[in-house]
C-alpha positions as CSV (number, residue, x, y, z in Angstrom):
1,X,0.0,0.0,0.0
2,X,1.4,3.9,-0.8
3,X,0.4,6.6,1.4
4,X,1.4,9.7,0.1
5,X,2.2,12.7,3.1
6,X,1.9,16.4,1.7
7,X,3.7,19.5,3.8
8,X,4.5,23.1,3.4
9,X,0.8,24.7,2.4
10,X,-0.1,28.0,4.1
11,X,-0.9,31.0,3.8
12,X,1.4,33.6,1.6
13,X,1.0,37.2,0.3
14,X,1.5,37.8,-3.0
15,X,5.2,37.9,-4.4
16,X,6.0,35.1,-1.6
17,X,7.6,31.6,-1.9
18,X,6.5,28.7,-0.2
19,X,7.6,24.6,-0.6
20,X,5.6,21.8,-1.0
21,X,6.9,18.3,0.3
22,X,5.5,14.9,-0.9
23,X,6.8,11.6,0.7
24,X,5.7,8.3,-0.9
25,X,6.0,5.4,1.7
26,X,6.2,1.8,0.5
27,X,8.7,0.0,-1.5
28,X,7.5,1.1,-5.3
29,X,9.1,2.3,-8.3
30,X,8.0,5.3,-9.2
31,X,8.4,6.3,-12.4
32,X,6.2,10.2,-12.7
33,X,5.9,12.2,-9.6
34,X,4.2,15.4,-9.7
35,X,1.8,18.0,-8.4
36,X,-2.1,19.0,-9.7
37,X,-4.4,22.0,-8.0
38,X,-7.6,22.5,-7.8
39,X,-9.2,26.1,-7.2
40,X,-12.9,26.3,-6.1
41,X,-15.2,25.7,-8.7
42,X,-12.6,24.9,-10.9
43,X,-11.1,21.2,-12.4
44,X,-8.2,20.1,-10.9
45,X,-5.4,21.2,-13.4
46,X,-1.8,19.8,-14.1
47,X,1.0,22.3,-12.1
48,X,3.6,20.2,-12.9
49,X,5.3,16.6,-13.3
50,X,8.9,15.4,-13.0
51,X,10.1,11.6,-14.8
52,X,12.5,9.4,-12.5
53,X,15.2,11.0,-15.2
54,X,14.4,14.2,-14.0
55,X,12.8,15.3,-17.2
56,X,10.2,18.1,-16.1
57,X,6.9,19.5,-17.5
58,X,4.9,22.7,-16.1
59,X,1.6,24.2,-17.0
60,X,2.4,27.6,-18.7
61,X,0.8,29.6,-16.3
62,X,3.4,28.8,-13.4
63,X,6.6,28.5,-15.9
64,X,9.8,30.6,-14.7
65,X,8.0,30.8,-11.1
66,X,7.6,27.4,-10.0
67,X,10.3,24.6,-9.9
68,X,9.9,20.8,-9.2
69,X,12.7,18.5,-8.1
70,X,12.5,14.9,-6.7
71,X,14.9,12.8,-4.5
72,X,14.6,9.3,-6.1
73,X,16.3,7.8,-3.2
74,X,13.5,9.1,-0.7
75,X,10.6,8.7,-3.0
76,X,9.8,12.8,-2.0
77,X,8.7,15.4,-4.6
78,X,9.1,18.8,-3.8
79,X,7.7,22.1,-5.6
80,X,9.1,25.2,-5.1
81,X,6.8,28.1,-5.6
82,X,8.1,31.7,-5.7
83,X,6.3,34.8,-6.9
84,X,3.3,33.6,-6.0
85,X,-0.1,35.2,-7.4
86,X,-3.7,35.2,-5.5
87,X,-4.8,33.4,-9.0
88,X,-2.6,30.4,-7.6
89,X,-4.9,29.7,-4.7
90,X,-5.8,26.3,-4.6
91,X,-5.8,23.0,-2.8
92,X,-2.6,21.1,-4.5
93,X,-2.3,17.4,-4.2
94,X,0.6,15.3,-4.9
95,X,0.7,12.6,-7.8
96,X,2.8,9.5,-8.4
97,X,2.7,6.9,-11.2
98,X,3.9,3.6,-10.4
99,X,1.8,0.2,-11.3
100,X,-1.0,2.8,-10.3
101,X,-1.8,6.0,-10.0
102,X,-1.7,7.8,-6.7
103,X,-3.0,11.3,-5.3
104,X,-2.1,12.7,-1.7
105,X,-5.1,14.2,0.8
106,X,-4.2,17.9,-0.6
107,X,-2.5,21.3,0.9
108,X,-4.2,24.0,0.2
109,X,-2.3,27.2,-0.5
110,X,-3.7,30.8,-0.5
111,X,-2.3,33.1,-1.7
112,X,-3.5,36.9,-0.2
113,X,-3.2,40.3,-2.5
């Protein structure tokens, strides 16, 4: 069984930075790791995804501002977020891809104006 654990949401005013954490437990090979939002009354929308190579994809609307990086020996994605807008209020949630998929309980990060 994987259990992924989420850290780092909060609350941040605009221009800020905060880091997201995401540990997977369980002895899996992961091969995407990566990180979705959902705002209210909104889809849940791809942020960003990083391969076990370390080949990385971002939506456009948080490219140059957000970074992802993964530690492959501790199963743990991270996004860093910097120049944070109020439009990038959401809940975010963790994804991995191994034999299944997998989705974390959800941060939520507001951002204030």
């Amino acid at each position: 069984q994987v259990q992924l654990v989420e850290s780092g949401g909060g609350l941040v005013q605009a221009g800020g930075s905060l880091r997201l954490s995401c540990a997977a437990s369980g002895s899996i090979f992961i091969n995407l790791m990566g990180w979705y939002r959902q705002a209210p009354g909104k889809q849940r929308e791809l942020v960003a995804t990083i391969t076990i190579g370390g080949s990385t994809n971002y939506a456009d609307s948080v490219k140059g501002r957000f970074t992802i990086s993964r530690d492959n020996a501790k199963n743990t994605v991270y996004l860093q977020m910097n120049s944070l807008k109020p439009e990038d209020t959401a809940v975010y949630y963790c994804y991995v891809r191994a034999l299944n998929n997998y989705w974390g309980q959800g941060t939520q990060v507001t951002v204030s104006s």
